[in-house]
N, C-alpha and C positions, 0 to 999 in steps of 0.2 A: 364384683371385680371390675367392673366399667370395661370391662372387652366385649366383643363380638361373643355370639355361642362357638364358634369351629377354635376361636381363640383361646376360650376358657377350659373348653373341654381338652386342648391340648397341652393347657398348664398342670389342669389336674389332673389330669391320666397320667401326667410326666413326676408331680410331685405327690399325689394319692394311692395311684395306681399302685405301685409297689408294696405299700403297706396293707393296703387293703387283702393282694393278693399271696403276702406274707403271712396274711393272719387265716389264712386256707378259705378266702372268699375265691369261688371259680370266675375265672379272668372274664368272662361276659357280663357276669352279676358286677363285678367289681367296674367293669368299662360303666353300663348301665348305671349304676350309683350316682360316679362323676359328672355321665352327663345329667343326668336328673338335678341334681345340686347345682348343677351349675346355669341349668335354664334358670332353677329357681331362683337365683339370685338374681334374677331380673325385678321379679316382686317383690325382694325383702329389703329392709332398711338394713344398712346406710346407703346402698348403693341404688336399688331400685327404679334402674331405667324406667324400665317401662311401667311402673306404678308414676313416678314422676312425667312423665309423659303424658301422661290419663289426667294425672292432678291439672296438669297443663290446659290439655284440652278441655276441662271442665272448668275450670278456673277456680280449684279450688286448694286448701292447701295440703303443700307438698309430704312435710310427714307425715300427717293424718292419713292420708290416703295410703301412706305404704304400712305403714299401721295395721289399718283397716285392709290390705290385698295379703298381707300376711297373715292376718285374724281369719280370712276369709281362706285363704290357700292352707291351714295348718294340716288340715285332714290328708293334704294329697302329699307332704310332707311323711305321710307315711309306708309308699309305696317301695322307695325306694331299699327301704329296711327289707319288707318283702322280697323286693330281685334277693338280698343277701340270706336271707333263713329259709326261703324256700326259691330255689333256682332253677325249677323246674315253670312258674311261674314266664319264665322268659322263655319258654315249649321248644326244649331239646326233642329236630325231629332226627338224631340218628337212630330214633328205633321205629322210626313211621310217625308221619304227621297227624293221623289220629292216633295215637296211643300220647303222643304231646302234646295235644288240645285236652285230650281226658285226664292227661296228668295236672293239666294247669287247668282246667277248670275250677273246682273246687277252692287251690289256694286263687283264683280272681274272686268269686264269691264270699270269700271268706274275707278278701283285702278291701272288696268291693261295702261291703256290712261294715267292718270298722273306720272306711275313709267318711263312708255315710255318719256311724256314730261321732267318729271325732269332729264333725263339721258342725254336729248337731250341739255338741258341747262347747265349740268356740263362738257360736250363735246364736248358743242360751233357745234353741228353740227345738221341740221334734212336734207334734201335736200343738202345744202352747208354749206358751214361756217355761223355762224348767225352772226347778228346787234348786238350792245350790248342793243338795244330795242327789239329787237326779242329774245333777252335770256330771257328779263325780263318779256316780255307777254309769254313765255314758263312757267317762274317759274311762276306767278299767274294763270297759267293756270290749273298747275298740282297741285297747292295748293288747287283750284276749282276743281277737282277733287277728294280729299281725304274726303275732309267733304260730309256726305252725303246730298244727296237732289235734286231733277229735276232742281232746278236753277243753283246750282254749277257745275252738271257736264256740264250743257248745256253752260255755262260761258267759262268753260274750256273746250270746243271741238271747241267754236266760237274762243279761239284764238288760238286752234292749227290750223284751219281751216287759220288763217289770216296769220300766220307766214308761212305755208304751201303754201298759194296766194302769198304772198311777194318775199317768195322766188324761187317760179319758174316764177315770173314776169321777178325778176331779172336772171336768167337763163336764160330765152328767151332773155332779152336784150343782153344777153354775158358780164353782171358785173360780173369777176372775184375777189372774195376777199383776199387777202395772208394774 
């Protein structure tokens, strides 16, 4: 947006907000989204202040770089889905503040696994280089991880688990990838 964050955040709570909390997302999870998206848009192209910024002080060039901060930030792109399918995540204490850490526990590990997985697949790396079928059991894996529920994450641990096996098979055999 090329505004400040307290500026950004007040456009979209003003023009998001409402839909969001339309669509039966709870007004915290829905506030949390906007802000989230809207820091993000510091790093992402077109506008990407502060990736352009960075290119600046490095002296390098300017799209590449936000390219590359959004190739680099995709995983954490995934969080803010999280505040919305599981809002407990954001640890409601009107029933005691540990019984809201123990609620959110779990969905952060579970968010915490697939931000891991999806960074690993926009990096092409987790152990070594990956297969472009091990990327993609990465990306369904960490997608399996975002939506709440005992199947999805367990989904999504079985195939970091297998890209994990794969690739230190291949390690041991000594397949080098370039």
């Amino acid at each position: 947006m090329g505004l400040p964050t307290a500026a950004t955040y007040v456009v979209l709570i003003t023009i998001v907000g409402p839909a969001l909390t339309n669509m039966g997302v709870p007004i915290l999870a829905a506030h949390m989204f906007v802000f989230y998206y809207g820091v993000v848009a510091d790093i992402t192209p077109p506008v990407a202040l502060a990736a352009y910024a960075a290119s600046g002080i490095a002296g390098g060039n300017t799209f590449k770089t936000g390219v590359l901060a959004t190739g680099i930030a995709m995983g954490g792109f995934i969080i803010p889905y999280v505040f919305v399918f599981a809002p407990a995540m954001l640890i409601d204490i009107h029933n005691g503040v540990i019984t809201g850490i123990l609620a959110a526990m779990p969905i952060f590990l579970s968010a915490l696994m697939g931000v891991f997985m999806m960074s690993a697949c926009v990096t092409n790396f987790l152990k070594t280089r990956c297969l472009w079928y091990e990327r993609l059991i990465l990306l369904f894996g960490s997608i399996g991880l975002i939506i709440p529920g005992l199947k999805t994450d367990l989904t999504g641990l079985v195939c970091l688990a297998l890209v994990f096996l794969l690739q230190s098979l291949r390690i041991k055999k000594g397949v080098v990838i370039s």
